[in-house]
N, C-alpha and C positions, 0 to 999 in steps of 0.2 A: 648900707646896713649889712649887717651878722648875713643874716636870712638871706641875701641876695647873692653872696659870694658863690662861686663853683667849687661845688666840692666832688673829690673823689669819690670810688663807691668805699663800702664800707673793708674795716680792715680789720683784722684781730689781734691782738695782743700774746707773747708764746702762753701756750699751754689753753688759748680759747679753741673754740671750734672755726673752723673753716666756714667762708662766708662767700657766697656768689658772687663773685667779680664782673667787674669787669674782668693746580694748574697744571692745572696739567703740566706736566713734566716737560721740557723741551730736549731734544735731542742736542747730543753734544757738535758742535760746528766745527769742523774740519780746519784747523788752521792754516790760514798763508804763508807764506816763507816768510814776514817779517811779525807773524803774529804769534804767539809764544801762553803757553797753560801757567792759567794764574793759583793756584792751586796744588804747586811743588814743593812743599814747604822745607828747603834747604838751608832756613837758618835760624837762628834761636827764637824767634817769635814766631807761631802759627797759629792756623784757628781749623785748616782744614786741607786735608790732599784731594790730589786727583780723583777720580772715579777710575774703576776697574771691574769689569766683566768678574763674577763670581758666582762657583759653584757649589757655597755652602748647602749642609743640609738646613732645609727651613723647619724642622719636623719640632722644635722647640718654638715657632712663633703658630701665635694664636691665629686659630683656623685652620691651620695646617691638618689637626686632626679631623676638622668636619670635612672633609674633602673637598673643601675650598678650592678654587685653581690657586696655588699662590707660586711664583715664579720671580727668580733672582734676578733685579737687574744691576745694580751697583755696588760695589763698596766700597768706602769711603774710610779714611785716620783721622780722628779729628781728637784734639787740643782740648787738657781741661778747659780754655774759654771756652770753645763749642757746644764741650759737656753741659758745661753750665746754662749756655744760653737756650741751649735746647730742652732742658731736662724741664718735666713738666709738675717737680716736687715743689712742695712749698718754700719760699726762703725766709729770711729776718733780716729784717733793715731800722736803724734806728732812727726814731724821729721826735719832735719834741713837741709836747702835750703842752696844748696853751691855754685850753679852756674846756668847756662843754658845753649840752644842751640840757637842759632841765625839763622833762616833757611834765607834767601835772595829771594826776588823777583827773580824770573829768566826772561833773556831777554826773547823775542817773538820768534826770530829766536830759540831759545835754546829749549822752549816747544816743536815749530812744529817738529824739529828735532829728540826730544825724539819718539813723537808720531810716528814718522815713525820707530824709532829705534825699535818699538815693533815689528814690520812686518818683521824683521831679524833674524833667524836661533839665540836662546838658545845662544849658541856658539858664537856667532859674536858679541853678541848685548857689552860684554866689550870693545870691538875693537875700538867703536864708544862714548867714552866720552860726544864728545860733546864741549861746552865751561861753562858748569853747575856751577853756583857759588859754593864752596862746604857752609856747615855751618860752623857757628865763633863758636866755643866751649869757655866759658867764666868760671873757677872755680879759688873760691873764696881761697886763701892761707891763711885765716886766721885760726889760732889753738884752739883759745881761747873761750873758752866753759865756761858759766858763773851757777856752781852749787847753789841749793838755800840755804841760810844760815841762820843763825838761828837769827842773827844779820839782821834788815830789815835795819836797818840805815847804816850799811857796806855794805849789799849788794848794796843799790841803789846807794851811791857813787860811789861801784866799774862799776855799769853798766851805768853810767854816762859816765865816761873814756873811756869802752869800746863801746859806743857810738862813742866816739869821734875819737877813733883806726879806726872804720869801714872804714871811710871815706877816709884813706889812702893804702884803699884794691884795687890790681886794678880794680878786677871787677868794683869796685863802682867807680874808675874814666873814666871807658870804657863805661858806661852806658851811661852817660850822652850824650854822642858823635854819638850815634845810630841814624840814622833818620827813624823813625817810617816809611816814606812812603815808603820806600826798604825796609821793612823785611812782609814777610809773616807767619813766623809764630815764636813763644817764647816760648820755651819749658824747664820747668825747669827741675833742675837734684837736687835730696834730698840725703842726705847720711843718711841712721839709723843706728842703734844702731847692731854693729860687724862690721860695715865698707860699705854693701855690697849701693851699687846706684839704685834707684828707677828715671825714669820720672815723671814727676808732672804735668797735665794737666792745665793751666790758661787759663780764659775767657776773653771775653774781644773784646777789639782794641790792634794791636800793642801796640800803646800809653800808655794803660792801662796796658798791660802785663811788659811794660818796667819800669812803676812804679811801680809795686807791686815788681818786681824784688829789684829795689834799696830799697824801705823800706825795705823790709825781706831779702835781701841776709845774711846770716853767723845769721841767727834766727831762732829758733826753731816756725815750722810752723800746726794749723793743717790739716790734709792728711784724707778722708775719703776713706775707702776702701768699695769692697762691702758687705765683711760679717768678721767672726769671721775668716771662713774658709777660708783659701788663698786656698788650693790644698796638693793632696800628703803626706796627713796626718799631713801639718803643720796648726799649730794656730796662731791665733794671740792675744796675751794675756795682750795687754798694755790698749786695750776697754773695762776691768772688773776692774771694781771696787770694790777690796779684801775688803776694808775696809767697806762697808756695808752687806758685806755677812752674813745673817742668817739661823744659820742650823735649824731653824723653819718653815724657809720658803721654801714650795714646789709646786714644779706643775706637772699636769696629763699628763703623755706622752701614748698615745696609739699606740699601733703597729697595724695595720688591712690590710686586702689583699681586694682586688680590683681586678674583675676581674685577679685574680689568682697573682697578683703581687703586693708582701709585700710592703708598704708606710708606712708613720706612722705623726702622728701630735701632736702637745700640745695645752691643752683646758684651757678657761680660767674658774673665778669660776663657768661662767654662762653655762659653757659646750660647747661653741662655742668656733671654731677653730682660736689663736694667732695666730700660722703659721706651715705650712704643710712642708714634708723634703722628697723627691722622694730618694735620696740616705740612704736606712735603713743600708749601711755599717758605717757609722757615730755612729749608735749604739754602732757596736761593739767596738771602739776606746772608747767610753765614757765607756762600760765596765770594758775595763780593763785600764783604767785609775781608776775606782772605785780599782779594785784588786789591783793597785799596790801601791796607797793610803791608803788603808788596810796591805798593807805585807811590805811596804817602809818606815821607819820611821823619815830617812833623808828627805823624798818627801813629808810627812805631815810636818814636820817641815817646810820645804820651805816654803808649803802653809798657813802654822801657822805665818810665819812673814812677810807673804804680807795682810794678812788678820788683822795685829795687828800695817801694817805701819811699817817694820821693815825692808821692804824689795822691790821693785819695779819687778811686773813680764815682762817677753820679750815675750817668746815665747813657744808653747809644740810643740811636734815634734813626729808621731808613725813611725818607722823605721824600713822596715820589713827588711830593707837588713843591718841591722848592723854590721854580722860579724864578731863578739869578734870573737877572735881565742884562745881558751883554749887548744890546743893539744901543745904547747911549755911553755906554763905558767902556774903560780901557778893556785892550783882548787880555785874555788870560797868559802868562808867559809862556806857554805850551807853541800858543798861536802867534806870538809876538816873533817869537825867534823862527818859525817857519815864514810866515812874512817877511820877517829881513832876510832870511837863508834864500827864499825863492821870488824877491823882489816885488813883489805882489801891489799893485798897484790899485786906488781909491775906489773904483768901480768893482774889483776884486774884491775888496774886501766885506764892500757891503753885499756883498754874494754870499760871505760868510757868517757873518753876522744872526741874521736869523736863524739859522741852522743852528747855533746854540743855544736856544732860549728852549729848546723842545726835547726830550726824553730825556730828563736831568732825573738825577736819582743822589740826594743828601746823604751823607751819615755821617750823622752829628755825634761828637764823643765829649762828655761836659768829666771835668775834673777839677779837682782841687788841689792845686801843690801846698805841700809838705816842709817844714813844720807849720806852715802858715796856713790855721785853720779855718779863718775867716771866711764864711758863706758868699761872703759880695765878693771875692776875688778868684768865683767859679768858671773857667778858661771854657769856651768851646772851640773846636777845631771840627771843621766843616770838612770833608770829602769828596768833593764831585764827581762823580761819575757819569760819562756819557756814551748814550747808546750809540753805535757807531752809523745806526739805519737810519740816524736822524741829519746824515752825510751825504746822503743819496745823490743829491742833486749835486754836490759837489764830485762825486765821482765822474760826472760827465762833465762838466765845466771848467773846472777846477783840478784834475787828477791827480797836478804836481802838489796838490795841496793835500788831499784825499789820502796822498801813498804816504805821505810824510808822517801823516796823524795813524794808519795803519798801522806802523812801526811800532808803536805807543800800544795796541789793543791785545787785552789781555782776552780770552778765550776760558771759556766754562761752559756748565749747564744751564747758567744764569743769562750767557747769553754774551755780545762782544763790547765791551766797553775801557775806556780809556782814563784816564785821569784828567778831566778839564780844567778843576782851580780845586785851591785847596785855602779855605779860611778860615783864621784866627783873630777870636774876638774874647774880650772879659767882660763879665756882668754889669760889674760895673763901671764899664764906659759909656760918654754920653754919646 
């Protein structure tokens, strides 16, 4: 059933109003001789440089003036991606409106009734229904999704037709029959891009919700959300526009502690604060998204064909709880050619083995290659990343193994981690 699906929180349409959405810092680690800062951005893709000791005046970020302690400790160049991923403004993302929710007027008697039901024992209050209109769940059966084509004169005929198809959707011949003065409220429902359903906030009258409805049902609509950042380490990466990215272009991120608790902001050229970020763990994600842009060569490609229009991006994704499971499957080729390099024998290996299944850190980049718009042929490309401390025991047992994978660890504030596997998968495979 409608009613049982997961849905998003609610989202708004441009021009609605904004709607409630949905560590401490570590000291930088002294590199070894074979361990090297991930964080240099020396070639045409970046998202983030090193950290640097800095003596700005802070007398422009807030608090400064209440005699706050606040004290410089970082700064940082980070990459329109950065900007974006970090920036805590609203974006627009498009998505396509399938249907809605129809809520009903409830009678008089129904209200009072409710109101009393709340004075009822947890436990009772299902017992007592009510006569509650439920809602009319309205989704739209049509399939047909119109990709842009390279032909303007094909396509607009074909979406002439498929104009003309709309009108024999039911929704759209259910709308009509609505009487605005029984409904309280219009709640759309949008499906995106993997299938999953979002609500869609509309403003309005009845009246007006029920027409926005029939123009745009089974239409690609757009959806403002309220930042890059949905939660949970997910992005949202359909609000960047790859195609004007230049790795020329940089801004000053400072990290600074305020009364005792790390914050941090990006300044513009005037040195006045664009916008402040109370969660400095968001760093850490944009670092080792730097590292794994750096060690991932499938993952700069990615970015190399959204940035060149060859490619449409969805979504990034940091996943602490990934969970590859290496102790029944092949080693990663990282660990393949150290085992043949250092002859590593059966007993050896299952030494190694567990030691990979534990401090794994995902980052999932989903896109769509270009011209091919098709939603089921959305690529993900996986990222591994592995904490080095989850080696330990191999340090002692193992060393010749231990140094080898060293070589490999990239060094930040995020802490030491390596490149373990990197995977490639499309939607729709089975």
């Amino acid at each position: 059933m409608v009613t049982s699906m997961m849905m998003m929180p609610d989202e708004s349409p441009p021009g609605c109003d904004e709607i409630d959405h949905y560590q401490k810092r570590k000291q930088l680690v002294a590199a070894t001789e074979h361990e090297r800062s991930v964080s240099s951005p020396n070639t045409d893709l970046w998202v983030i440089s090193g950290g640097r000791d800095s003596q700005i005046d802070l007398s422009a970020i807030e608090g400064a003036q209440k005699n706050e302690k606040v004290k410089a400790v970082k700064e940082y160049r980070i990459s329109d991606i950065a900007y974006y991923l970090l920036n805590p403004e609203p974006i627009e993302v498009d998505k396509r409106l399938i249907g809605c929710e129809i809520h009903y007027e409830q009678r008089l008697t129904t209200k009072i009734f409710d109101k009393i039901k709340c004075l009822f024992p947890r436990r009772l209050r299902h017992l007592c229904n009510g006569r509650m209109i439920p809602p009319e769940i309205l989704l739209s059966h049509c399939k047909v999704e119109m990709p842009p084509l390279k032909d303007k004169a094909l396509e607009n005929h074909l979406y002439s037709i498929y104009e003309s198809l709309r009108s024999y959707d039911s929704i759209a011949k259910r709308l009509p029959q609505l009487d605005p003065g029984h409904i309280a409220h219009v709640i759309g429902i949008c499906k995106d891009i993997g299938g999953s359903l979002t609500y869609l906030k509309l403003q309005g009258s009845s009246e007006d919700k029920l027409k926005y409805m029939q123009n745009y049902i089974s239409k690609d609509v757009g959806v403002l959300l309220r930042k890059a950042y949905i939660g949970d380490g997910l992005f949202e990466m359909r609000g960047f526009d790859f195609t004007a990215y230049d790795s020329d272009h940089a801004h000053r991120l400072i990290v600074y502690r305020q009364n005792g608790k790390a914050k941090c902001c990006v300044l513009n050229s005037k040195n006045t604060v664009e916008y402040s970020l109370d969660d400095v763990h968001l760093l850490k994600l944009i670092l080792l998204l730097q590292q794994a842009l750096a060690d991932n060569l499938k993952l700069k490609e990615a970015f190399g064909f959204c940035i060149r229009g060859k490619a449409k991006p969805v979504k990034l994704f940091f996943n602490r709880q990934l969970e590859v499971d290496y102790s029944k499957s092949h080693f990663p080729p990282i660990y393949r050619d150290i085992i043949k390099k250092k002859n590593t024998n059966s007993n050896q290996q299952n030494l190694i083995r567990p030691a990979l299944n534990y401090l794994q850190i995902g980052i999932s980049f989903n896109y769509i290659p270009q011209p091919d718009c098709a939603t089921d042929n959305m690529i993900t490309l996986i990222s591994v990343l592995h904490d080095l401390r989850a080696l330990e025991l191999l340090k002692k047992n193992l060393p010749q193994v231990y140094n080898e994978i060293e070589k490999h660890v990239g060094v930040s504030e995020a802490g030491r981690f390596y490149l373990l596997d990197s995977i490639e998968g499309c939607n729709n495979d089975e």
